[in-house]
PDB file of N, CA, C, O and CB in Angstrom:
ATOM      1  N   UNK A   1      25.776-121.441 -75.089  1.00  0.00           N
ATOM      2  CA  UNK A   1      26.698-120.812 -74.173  1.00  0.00           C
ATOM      3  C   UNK A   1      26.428-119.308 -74.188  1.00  0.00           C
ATOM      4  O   UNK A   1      26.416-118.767 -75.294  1.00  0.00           O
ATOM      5  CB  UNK A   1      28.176-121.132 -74.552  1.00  0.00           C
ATOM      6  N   UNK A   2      26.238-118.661 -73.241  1.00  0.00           N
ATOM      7  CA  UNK A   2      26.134-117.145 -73.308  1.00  0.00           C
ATOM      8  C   UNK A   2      27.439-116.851 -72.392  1.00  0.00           C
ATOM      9  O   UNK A   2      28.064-117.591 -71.632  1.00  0.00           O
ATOM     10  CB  UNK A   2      24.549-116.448 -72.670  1.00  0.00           C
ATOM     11  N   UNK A   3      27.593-115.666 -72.706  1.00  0.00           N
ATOM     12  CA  UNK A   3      28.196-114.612 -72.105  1.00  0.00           C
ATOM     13  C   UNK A   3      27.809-113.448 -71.398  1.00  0.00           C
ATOM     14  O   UNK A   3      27.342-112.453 -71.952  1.00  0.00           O
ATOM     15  CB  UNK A   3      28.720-114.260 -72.793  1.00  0.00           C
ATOM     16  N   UNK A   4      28.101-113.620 -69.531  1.00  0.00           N
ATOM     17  CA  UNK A   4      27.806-112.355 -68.536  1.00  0.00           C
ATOM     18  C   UNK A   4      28.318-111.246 -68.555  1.00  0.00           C
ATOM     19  O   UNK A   4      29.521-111.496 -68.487  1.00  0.00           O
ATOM     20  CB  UNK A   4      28.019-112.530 -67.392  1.00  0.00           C
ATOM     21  N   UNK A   5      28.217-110.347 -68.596  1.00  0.00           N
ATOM     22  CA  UNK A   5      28.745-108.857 -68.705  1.00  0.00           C
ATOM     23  C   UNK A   5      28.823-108.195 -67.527  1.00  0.00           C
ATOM     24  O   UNK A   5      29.655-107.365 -67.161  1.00  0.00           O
ATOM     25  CB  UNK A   5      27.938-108.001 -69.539  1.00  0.00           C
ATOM     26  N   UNK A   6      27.299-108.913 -66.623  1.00  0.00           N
ATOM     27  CA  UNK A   6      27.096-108.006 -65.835  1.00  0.00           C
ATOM     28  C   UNK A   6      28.373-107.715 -64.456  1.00  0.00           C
ATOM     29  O   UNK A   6      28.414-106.630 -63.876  1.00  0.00           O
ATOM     30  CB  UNK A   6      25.696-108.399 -65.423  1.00  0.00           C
ATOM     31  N   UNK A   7      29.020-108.497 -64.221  1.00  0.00           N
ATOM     32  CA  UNK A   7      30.249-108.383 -63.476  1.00  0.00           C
ATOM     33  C   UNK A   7      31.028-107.164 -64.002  1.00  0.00           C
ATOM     34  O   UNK A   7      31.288-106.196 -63.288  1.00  0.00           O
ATOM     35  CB  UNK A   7      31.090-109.693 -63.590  1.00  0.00           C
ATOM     36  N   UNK A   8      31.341-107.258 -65.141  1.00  0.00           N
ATOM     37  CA  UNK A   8      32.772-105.829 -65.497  1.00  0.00           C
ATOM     38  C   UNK A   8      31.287-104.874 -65.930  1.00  0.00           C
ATOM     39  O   UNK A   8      31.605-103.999 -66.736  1.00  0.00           O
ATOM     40  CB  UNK A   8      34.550-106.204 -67.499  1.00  0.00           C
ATOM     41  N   UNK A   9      30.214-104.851 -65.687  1.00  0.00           N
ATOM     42  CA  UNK A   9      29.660-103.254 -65.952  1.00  0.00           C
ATOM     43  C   UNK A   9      29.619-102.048 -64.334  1.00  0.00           C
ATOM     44  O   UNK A   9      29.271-102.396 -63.206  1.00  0.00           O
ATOM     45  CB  UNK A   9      27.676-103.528 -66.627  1.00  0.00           C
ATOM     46  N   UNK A  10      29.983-100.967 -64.664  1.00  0.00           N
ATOM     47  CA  UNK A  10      30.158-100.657 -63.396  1.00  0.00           C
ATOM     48  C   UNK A  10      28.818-100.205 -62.680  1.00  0.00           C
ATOM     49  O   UNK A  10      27.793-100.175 -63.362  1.00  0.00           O
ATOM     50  CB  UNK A  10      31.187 -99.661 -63.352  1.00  0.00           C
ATOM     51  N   UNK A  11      28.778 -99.909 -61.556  1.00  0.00           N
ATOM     52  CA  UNK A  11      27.398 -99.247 -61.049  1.00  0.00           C
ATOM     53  C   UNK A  11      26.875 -98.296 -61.011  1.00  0.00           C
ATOM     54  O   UNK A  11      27.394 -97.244 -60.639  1.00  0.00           O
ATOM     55  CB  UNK A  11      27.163 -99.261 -60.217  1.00  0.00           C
ATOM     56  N   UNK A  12      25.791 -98.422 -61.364  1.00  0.00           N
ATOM     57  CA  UNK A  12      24.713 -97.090 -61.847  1.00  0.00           C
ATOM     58  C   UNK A  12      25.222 -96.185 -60.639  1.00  0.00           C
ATOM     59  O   UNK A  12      25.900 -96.526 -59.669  1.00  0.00           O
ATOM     60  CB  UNK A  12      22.634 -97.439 -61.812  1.00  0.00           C
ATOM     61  N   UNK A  13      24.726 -94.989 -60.955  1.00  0.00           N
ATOM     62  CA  UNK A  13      25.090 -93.701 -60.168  1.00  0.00           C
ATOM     63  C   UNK A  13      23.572 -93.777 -59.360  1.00  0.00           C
ATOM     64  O   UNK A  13      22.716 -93.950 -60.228  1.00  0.00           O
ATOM     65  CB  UNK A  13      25.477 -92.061 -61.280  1.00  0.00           C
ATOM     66  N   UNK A  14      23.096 -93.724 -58.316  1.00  0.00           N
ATOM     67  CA  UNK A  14      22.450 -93.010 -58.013  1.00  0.00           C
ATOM     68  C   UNK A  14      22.102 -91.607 -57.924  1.00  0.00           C
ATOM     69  O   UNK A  14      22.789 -90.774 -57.333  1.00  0.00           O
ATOM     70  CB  UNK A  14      22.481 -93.335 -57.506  1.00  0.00           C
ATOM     71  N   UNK A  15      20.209 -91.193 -58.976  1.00  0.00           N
ATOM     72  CA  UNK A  15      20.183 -90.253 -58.822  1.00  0.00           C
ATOM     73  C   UNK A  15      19.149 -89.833 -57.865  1.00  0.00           C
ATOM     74  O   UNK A  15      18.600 -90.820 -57.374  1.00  0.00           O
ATOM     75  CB  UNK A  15      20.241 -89.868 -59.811  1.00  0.00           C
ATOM     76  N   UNK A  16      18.767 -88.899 -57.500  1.00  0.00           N
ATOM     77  CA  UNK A  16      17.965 -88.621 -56.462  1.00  0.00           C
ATOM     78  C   UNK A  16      16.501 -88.252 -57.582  1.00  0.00           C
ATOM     79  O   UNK A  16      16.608 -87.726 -58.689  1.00  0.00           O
ATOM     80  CB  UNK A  16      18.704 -87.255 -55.333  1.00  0.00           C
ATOM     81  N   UNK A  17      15.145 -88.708 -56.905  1.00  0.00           N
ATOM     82  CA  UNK A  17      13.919 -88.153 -58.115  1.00  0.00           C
ATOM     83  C   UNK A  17      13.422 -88.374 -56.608  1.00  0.00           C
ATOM     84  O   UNK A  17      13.434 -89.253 -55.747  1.00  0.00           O
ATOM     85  CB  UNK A  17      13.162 -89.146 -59.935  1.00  0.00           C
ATOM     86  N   UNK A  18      12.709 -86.268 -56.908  1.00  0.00           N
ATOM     87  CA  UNK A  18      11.668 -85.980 -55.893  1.00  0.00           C
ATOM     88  C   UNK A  18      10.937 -84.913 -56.627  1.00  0.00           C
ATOM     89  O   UNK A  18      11.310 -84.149 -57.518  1.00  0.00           O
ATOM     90  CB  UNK A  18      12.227 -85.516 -54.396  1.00  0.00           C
ATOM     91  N   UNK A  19       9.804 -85.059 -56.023  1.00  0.00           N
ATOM     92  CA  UNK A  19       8.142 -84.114 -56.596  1.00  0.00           C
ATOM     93  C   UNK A  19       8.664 -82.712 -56.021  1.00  0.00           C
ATOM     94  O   UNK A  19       8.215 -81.773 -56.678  1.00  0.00           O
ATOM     95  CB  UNK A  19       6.132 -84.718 -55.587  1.00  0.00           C
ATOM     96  N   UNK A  20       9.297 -82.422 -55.215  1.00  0.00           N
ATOM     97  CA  UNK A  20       9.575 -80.952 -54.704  1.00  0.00           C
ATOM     98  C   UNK A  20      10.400 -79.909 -55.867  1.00  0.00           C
ATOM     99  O   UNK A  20      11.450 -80.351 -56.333  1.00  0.00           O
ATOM    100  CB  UNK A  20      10.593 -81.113 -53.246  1.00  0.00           C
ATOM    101  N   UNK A  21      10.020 -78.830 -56.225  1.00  0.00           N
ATOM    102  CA  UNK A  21      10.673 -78.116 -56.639  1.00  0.00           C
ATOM    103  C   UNK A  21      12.152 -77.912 -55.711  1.00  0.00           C
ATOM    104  O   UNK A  21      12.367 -78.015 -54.503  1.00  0.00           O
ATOM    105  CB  UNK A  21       9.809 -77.110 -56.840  1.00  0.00           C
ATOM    106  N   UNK A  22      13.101 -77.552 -56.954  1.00  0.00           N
ATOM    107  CA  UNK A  22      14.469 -77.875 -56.920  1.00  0.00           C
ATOM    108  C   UNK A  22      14.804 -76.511 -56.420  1.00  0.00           C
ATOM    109  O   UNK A  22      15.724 -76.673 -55.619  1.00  0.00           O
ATOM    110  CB  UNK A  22      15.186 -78.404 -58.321  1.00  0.00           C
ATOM    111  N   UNK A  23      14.559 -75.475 -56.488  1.00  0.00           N
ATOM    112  CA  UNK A  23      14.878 -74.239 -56.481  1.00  0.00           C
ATOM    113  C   UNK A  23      13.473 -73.219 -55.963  1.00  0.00           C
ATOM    114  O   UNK A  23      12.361 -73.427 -56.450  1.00  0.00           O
ATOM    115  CB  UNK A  23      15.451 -73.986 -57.960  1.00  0.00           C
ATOM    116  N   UNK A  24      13.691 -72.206 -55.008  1.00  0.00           N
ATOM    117  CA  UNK A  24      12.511 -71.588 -54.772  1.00  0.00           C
ATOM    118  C   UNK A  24      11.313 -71.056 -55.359  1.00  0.00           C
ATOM    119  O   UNK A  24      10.150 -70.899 -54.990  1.00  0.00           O
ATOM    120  CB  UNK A  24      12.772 -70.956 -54.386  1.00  0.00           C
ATOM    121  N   UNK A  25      12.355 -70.709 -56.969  1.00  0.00           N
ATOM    122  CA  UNK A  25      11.455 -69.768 -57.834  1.00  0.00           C
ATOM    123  C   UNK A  25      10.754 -71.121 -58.776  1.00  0.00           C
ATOM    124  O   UNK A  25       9.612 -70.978 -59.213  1.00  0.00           O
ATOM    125  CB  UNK A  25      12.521 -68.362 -58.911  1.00  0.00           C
ATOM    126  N   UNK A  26      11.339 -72.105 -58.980  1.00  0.00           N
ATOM    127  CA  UNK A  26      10.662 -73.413 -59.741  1.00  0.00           C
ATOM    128  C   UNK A  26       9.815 -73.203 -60.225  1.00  0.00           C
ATOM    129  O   UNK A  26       9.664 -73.242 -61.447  1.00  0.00           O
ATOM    130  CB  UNK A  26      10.273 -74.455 -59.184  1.00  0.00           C
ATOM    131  N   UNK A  27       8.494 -72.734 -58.899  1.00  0.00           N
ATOM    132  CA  UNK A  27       7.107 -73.257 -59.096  1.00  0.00           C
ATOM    133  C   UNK A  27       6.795 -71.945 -59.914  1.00  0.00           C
ATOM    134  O   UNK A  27       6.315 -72.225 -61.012  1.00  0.00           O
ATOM    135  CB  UNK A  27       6.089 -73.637 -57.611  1.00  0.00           C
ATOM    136  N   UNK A  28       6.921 -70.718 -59.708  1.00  0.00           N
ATOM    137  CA  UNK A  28       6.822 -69.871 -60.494  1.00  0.00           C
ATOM    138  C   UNK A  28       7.263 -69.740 -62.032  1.00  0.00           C
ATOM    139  O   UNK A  28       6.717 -68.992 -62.843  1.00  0.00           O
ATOM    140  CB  UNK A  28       7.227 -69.170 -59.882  1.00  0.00           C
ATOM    141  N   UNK A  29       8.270 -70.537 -62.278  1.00  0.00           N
ATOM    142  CA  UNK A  29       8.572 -70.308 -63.260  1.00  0.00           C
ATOM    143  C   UNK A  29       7.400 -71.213 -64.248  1.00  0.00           C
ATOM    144  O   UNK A  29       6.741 -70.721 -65.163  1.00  0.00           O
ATOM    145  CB  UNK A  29      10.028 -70.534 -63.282  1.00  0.00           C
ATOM    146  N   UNK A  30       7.353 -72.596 -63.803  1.00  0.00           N
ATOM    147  CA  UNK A  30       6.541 -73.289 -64.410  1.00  0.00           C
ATOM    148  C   UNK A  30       4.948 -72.629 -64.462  1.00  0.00           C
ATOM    149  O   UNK A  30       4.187 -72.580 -65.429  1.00  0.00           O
ATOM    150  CB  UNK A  30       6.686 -74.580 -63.771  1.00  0.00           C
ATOM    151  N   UNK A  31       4.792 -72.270 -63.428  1.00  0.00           N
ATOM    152  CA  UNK A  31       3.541 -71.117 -63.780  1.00  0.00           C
ATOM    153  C   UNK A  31       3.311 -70.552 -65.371  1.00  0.00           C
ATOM    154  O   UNK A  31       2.638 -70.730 -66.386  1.00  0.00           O
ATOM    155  CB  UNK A  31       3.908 -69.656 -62.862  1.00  0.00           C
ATOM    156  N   UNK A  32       4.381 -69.745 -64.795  1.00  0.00           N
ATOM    157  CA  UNK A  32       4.836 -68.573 -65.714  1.00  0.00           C
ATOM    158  C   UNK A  32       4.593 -69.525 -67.184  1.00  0.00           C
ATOM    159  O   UNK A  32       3.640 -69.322 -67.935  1.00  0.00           O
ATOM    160  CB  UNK A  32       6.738 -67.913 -65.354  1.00  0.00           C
ATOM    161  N   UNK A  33       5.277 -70.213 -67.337  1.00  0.00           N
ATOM    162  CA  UNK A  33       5.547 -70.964 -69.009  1.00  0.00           C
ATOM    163  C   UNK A  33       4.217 -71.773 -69.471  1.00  0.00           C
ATOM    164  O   UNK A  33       3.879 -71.608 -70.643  1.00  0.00           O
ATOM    165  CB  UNK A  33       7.005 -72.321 -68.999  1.00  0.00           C
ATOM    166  N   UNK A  34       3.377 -72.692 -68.603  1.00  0.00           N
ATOM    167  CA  UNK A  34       2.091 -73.189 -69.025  1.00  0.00           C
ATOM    168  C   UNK A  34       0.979 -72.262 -69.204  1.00  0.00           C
ATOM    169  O   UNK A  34       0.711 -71.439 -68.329  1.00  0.00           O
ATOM    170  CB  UNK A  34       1.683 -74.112 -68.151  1.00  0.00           C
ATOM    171  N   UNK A  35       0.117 -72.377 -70.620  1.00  0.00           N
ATOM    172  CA  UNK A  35      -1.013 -71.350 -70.744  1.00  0.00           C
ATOM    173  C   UNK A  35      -2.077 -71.597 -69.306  1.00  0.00           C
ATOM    174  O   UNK A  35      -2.322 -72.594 -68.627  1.00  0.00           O
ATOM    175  CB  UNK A  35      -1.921 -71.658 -72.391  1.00  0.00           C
ATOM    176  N   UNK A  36      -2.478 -70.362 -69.256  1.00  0.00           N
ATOM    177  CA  UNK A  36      -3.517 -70.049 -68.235  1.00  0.00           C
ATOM    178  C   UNK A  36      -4.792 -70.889 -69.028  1.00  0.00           C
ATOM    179  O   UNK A  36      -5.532 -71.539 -68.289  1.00  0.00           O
ATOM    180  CB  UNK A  36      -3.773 -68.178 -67.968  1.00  0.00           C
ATOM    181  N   UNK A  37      -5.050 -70.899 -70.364  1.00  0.00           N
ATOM    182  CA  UNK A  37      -6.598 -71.089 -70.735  1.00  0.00           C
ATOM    183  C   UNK A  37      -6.581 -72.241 -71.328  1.00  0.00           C
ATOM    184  O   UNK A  37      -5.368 -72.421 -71.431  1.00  0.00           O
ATOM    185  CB  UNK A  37      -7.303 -70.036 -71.667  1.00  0.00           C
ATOM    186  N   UNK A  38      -7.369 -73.665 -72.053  1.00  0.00           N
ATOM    187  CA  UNK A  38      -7.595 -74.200 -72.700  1.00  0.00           C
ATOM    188  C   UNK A  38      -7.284 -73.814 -74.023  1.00  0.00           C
ATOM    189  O   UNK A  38      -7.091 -74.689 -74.867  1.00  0.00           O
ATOM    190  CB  UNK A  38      -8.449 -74.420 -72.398  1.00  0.00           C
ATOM    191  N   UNK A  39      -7.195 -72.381 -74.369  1.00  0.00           N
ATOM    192  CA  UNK A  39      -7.597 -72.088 -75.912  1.00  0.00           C
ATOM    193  C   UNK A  39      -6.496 -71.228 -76.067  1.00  0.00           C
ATOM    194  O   UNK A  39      -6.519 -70.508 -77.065  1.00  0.00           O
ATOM    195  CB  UNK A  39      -9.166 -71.360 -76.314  1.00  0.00           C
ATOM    196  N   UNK A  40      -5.298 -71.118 -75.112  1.00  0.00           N
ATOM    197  CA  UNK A  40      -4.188 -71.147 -75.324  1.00  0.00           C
ATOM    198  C   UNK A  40      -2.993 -71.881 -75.615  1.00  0.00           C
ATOM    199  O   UNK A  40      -1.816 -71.532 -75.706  1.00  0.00           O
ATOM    200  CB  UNK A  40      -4.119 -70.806 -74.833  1.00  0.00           C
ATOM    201  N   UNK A  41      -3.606 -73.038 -75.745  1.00  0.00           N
ATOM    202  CA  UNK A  41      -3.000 -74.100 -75.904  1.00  0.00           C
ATOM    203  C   UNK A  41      -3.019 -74.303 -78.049  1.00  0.00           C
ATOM    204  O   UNK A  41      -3.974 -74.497 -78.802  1.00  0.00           O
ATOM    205  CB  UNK A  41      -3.953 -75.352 -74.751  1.00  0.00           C
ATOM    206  N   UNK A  42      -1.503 -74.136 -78.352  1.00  0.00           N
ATOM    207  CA  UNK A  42      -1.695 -74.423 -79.537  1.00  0.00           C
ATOM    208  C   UNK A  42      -2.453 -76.120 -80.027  1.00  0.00           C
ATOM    209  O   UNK A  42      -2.407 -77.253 -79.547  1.00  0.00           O
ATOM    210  CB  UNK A  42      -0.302 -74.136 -80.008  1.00  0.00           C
ATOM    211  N   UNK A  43      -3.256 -75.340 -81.486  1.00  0.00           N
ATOM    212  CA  UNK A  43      -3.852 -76.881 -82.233  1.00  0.00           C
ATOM    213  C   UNK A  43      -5.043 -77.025 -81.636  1.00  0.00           C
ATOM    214  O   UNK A  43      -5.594 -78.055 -82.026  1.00  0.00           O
ATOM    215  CB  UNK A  43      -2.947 -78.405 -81.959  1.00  0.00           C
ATOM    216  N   UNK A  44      -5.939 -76.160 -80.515  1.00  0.00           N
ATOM    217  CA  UNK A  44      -6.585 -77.327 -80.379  1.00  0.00           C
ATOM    218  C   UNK A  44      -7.600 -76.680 -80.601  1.00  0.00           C
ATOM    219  O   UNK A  44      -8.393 -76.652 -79.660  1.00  0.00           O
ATOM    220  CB  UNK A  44      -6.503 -78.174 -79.248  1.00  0.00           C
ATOM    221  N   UNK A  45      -7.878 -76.147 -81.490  1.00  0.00           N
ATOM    222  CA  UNK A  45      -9.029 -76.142 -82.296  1.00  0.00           C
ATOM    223  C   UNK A  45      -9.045 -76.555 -83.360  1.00  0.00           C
ATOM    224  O   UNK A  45     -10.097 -76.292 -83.941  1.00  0.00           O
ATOM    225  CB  UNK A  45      -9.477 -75.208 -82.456  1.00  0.00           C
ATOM    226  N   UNK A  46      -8.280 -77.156 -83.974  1.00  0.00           N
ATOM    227  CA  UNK A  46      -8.093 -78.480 -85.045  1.00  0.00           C
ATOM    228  C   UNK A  46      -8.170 -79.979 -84.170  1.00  0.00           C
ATOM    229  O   UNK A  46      -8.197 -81.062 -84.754  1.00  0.00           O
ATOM    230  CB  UNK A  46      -6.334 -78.374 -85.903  1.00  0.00           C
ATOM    231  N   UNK A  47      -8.186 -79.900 -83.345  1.00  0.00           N
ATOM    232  CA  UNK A  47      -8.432 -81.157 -82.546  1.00  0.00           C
ATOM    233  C   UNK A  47      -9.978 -81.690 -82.103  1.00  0.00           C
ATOM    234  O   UNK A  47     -10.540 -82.785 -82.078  1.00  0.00           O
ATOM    235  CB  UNK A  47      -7.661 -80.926 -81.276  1.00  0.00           C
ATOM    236  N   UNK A  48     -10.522 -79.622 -81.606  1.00  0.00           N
ATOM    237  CA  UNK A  48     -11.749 -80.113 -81.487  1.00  0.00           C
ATOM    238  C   UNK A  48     -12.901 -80.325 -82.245  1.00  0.00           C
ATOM    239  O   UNK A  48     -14.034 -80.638 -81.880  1.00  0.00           O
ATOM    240  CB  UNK A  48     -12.055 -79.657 -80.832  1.00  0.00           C
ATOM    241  N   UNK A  49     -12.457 -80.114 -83.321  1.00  0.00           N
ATOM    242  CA  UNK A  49     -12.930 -79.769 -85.042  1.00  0.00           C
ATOM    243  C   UNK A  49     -13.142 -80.973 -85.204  1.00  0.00           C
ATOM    244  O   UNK A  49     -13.529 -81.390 -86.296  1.00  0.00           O
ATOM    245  CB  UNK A  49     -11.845 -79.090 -86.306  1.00  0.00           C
TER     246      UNK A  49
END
């Protein structure tokens, strides 16, 4: 014998998921925060070692 739940659970919220930056400055910011170089990237010259 099992027991359904799914009746008394209530319904998911829809959320919205899109590839567009959310805000104008977004794309800049993410710029801004990822290294420009390979070898700015911490560790990885213990990686390529």
């Amino acid at each position: 014998m099992s027991t359904q739940t799914d009746d008394f659970a209530p319904a998911p919220t829809r959320r919205v998921l899109s590839a567009a930056p959310a805000s104008p400055n977004e794309e800049a910011v993410e710029r801004a925060l990822r290294p420009k170089l390979l070898d700015d990237y911490v560790g990885q010259v213990k990686i390529r070692e």
